[in-house]
C-alpha positions in Angstrom: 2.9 36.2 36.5 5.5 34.6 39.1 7.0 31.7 36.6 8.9 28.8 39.0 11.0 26.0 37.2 12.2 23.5 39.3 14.8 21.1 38.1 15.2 17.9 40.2 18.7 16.3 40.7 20.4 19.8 40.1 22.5 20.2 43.4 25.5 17.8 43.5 27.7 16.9 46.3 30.7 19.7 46.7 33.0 17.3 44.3 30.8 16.5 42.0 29.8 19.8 41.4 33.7 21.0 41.4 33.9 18.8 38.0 31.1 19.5 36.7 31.1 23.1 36.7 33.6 23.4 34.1 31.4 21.4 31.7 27.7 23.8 32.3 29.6 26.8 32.1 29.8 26.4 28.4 25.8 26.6 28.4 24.0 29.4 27.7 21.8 28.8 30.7 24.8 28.8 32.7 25.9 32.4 31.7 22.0 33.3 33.2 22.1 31.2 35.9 25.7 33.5 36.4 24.4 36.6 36.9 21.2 35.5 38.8 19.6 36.8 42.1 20.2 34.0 44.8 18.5 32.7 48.1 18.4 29.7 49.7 14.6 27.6 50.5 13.9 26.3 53.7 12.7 22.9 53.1 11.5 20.5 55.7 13.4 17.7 56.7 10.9 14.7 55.5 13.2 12.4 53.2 16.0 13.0 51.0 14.1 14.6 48.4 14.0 18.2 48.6 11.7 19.0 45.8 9.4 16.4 47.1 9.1 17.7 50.7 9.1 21.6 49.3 6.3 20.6 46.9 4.1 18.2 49.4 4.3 21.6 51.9 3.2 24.3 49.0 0.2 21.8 48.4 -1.0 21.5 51.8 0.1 18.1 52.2 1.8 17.0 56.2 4.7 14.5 57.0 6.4 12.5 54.7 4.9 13.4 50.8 2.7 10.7 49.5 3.1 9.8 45.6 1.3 6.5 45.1 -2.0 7.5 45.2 -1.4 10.6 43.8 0.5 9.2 40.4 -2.2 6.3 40.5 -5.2 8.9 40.0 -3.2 11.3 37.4 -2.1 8.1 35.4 -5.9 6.2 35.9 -8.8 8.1 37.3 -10.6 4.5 36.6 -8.7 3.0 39.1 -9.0 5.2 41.8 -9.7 3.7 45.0 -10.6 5.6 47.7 -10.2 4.2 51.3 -7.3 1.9 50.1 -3.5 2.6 50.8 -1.9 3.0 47.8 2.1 2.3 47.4 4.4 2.3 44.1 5.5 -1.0 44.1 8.4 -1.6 41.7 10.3 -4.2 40.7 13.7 -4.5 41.4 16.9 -7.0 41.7 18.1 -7.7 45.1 21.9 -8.1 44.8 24.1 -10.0 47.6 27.2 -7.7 48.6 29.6 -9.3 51.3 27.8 -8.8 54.2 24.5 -7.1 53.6 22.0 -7.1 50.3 22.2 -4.0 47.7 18.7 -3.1 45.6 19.1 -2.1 42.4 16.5 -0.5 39.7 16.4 -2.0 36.5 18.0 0.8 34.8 19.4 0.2 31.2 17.5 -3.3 31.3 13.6 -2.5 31.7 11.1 -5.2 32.0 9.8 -6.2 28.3 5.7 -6.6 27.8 6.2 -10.1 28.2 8.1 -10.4 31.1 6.1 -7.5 32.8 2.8 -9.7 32.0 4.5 -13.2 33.7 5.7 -11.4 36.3 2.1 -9.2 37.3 0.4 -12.5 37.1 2.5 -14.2 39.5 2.8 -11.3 41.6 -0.9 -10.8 41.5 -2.0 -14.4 42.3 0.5 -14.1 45.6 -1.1 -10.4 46.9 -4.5 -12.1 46.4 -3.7 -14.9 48.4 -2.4 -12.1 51.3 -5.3 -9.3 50.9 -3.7 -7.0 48.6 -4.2 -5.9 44.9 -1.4 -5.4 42.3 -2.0 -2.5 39.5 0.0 -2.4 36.7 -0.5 0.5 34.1 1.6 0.8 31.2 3.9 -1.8 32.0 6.2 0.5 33.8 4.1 1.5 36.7 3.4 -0.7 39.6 1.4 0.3 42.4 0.0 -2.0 45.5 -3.1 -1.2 47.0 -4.2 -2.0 50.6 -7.5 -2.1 52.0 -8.4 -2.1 54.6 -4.9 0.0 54.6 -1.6 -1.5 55.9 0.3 0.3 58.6 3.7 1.1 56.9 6.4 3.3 56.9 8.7 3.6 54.4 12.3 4.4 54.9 13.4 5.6 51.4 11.9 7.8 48.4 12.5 5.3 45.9 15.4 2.3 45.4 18.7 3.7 45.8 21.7 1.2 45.2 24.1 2.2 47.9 21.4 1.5 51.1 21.2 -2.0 52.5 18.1 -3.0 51.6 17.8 -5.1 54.8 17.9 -1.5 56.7 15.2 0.2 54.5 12.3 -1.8 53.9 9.3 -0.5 55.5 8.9 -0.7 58.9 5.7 -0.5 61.3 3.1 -2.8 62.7 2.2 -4.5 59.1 5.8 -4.7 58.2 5.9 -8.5 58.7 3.0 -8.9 56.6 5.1 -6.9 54.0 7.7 -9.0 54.3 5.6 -12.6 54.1 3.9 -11.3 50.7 7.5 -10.1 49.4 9.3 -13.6 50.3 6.1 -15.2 48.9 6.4 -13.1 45.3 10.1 -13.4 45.3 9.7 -17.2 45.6 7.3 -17.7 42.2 9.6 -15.2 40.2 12.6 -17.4 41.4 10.8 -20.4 39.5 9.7 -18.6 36.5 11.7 -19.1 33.0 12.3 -15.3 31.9 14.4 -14.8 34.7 17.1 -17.5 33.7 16.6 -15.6 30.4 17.6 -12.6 31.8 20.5 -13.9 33.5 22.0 -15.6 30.4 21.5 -12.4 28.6 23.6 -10.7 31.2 20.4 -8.6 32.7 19.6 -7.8 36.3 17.2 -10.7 37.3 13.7 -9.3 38.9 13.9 -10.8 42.4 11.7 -8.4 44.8 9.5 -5.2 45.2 10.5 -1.8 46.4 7.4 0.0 48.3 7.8 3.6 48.5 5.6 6.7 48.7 2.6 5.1 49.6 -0.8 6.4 51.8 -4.1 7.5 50.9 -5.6 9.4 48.8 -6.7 13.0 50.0 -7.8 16.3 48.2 -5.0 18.8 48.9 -6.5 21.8 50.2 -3.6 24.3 48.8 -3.6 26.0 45.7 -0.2 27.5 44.8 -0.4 27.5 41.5 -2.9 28.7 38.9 -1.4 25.8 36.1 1.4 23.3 36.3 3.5 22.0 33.6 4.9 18.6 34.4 5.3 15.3 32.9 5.6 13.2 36.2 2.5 11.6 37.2 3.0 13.0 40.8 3.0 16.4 40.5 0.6 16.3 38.1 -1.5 14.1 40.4 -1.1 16.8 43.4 -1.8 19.6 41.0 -5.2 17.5 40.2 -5.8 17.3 43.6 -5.1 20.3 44.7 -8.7 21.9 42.3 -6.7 22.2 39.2 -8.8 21.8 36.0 -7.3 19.3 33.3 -6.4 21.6 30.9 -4.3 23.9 33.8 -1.9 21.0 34.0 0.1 20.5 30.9 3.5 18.8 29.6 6.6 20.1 30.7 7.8 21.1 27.2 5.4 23.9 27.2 5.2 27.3 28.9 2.6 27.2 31.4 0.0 29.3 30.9 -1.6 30.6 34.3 -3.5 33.6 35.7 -1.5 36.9 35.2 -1.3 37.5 38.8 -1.0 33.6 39.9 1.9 31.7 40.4 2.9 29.1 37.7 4.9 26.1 37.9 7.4 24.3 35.4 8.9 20.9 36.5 11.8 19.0 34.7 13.5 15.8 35.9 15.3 15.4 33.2 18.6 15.1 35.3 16.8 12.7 38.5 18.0 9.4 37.4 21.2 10.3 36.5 21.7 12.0 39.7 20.2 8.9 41.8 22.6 6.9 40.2 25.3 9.4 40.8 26.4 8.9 37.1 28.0 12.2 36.3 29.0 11.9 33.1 25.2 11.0 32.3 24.5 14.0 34.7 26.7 16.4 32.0 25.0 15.1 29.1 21.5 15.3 30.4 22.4 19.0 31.7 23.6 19.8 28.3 20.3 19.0 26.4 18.0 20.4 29.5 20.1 23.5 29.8 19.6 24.4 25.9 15.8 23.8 26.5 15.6 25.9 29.6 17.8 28.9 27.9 15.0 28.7 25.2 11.7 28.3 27.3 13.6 31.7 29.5 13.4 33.7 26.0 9.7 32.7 25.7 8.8 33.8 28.9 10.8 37.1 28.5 9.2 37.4 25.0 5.8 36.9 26.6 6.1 39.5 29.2 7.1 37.6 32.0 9.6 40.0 33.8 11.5 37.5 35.9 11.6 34.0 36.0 13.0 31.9 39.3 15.0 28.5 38.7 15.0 26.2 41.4 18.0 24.0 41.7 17.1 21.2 44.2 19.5 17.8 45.7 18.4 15.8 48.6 18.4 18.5 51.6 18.2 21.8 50.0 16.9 24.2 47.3 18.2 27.1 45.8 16.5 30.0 44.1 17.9 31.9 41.4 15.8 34.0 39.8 16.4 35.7 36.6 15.6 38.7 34.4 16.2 39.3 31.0 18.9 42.6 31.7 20.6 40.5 34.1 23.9 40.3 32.6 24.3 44.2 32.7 24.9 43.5 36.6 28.4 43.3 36.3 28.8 42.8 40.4 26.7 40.0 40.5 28.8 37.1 39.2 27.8 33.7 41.1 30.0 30.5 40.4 28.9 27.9 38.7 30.6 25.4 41.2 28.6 27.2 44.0 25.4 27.2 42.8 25.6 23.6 41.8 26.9 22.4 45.0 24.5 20.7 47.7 24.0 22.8 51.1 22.4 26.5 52.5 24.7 29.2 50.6 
């Protein structure tokens, strides 16, 4: 059974990856990764999310990957709307730099219940008023739903703190309207008490909306893989859509358990954020506790029969394959370098 773990947020510009080398070596998933068999993946050029746009292809799905609707359905099948556009709509702090304005997650400061409920309910009354709906699930998920659907485009996977964030909101024919519901939200959080609160604490004020990975909803007519093990609404959401059963799709802390002559799929994130944020000493940590659970999960597989097992390592542009067998470390040739495989780029 062909056994895939990708690992998000893995390839690191050539520097980066320079320093942090020294730091994985000392894993025992590093000494695997070492003596791996290596090939590069072509991945299409939709974003700067390679395991995004390498995923969105193997599912069938055509341009720029859609998330919304998919993590919307995964997350709450009860709110599925068919016919509406669906976006992830989350909060963010808009941050004035010299000469252009910075957007910012939340990070280390998430929203509170309370301050999640005042700001929905505000933010609700305003996409009312301009013909769209707000869903908030769990506090920490915001979507935006459209219908009939809103032509946008959006410029950027998710908030990322070094764009202007002048230059990558959504563009396309509704993008004014976008803009006249944002100004109009931003306005009745600038008014509202928590924020001050958040500001004396030393906390990012919420001050705007980033819409990304929005469209509609649409069965995906690929089937790569017989079970999925993933803990992110969106791939779990494609693998739903794509004719999986409930029970094929599973948490990422568990071997996936798929058809002996189907391809299976294991997806970790673990170092995404830290990688967005281009923390590396958060990278190193993260890498530390991920490795020693990957270097484990390998010795299951092995122990269960699996003959080889392929890591994908992916960064904004590319994806590398190394795939790895249990006698590898007999092939005394074969020595790759940790600084290499790490590093963004085709090798």
């Amino acid at each position: 059974m062909p056994l895939y773990v990708l690992v998000a947020g893995a390839l690191l510009p050539e520097e980066a990856a320079a320093k942090m080398a020294a730091t994985c070596n000392t894993t025992a998933l590093a000494t695997r990764l070492q003596y791996g068999r290596v090939t590069a993946l072509t991945v299409p050029d939709a974003g700067d999310d390679a395991h995004w746009n390498w995923l969105w292809v193997r599912f069938g799905g055509r341009g720029m990957p859609v998330t919304a609707p998919y993590a919307l359905r995964a997350l709450q099948a009860s709110r599925w709307m068919p016919g509406s556009s669906i976006w992830w709509a989350e909060p963010v702090h808009f941050a004035l730099a010299r000469d252009h304005v910075l957007v910012h997650t939340l990070g280390a400061a998430p929203l509170t219940v309370a301050e999640c409920l005042g700001l929905a309910a505000e933010a609700t009354a305003a996409a009312c008023e301009h013909g769209a709906q707000l869903i908030v699930a769990q506090a920490k998920h915001w979507f935006i739903s459209f219908n009939p659907p809103w032509s946008l485009r959006a410029r950027l996977p998710r908030p990322i703190s070094t764009h202007d964030a002048q230059d990558a909101l959504p563009d396309g024919p509704d993008a004014m309207r976008w803009r006249r519901l944002l100004t109009d939200i931003q306005m009745r959080w600038h008014r509202l008490p928590l924020n001050e609160a958040r500001e004396a604490d030393g906390r990012p004020t919420v001050n705007g909306l980033w819409l990304y990975g929005g469209g509609l909803w649409q069965p995906l007519a690929a089937r790569p893989f017989a079970a999925v093990a993933a803990d992110d609404l969106t791939v779990r959401g494609w693998a739903l859509a794509s004719g999986l059963d409930c029970d094929a799709v599973t948490s990422a802390n568990a071997l996936p358990a798929g058809a002996a002559d189907a391809e299976t799929l294991l997806y970790r994130d673990d170092l995404a954020a830290a990688f967005h944020a281009q923390d590396w000493a958060a990278w190193a940590s993260a890498f530390a506790t991920l490795a020693a659970a990957l270097d484990a999960l390998l010795a299951q597989a092995f122990a269960c029969g699996h003959r080889e097992v392929t890591l994908l390592l992916a960064g904004r542009k590319h994806l590398r394959a190394v795939a790895v067998r249990p006698g590898d470390r007999l092939r005394l040739w074969r020595r790759n370098s940790m600084a290499c495989l790490l590093a963004e780029g085709p090798r």
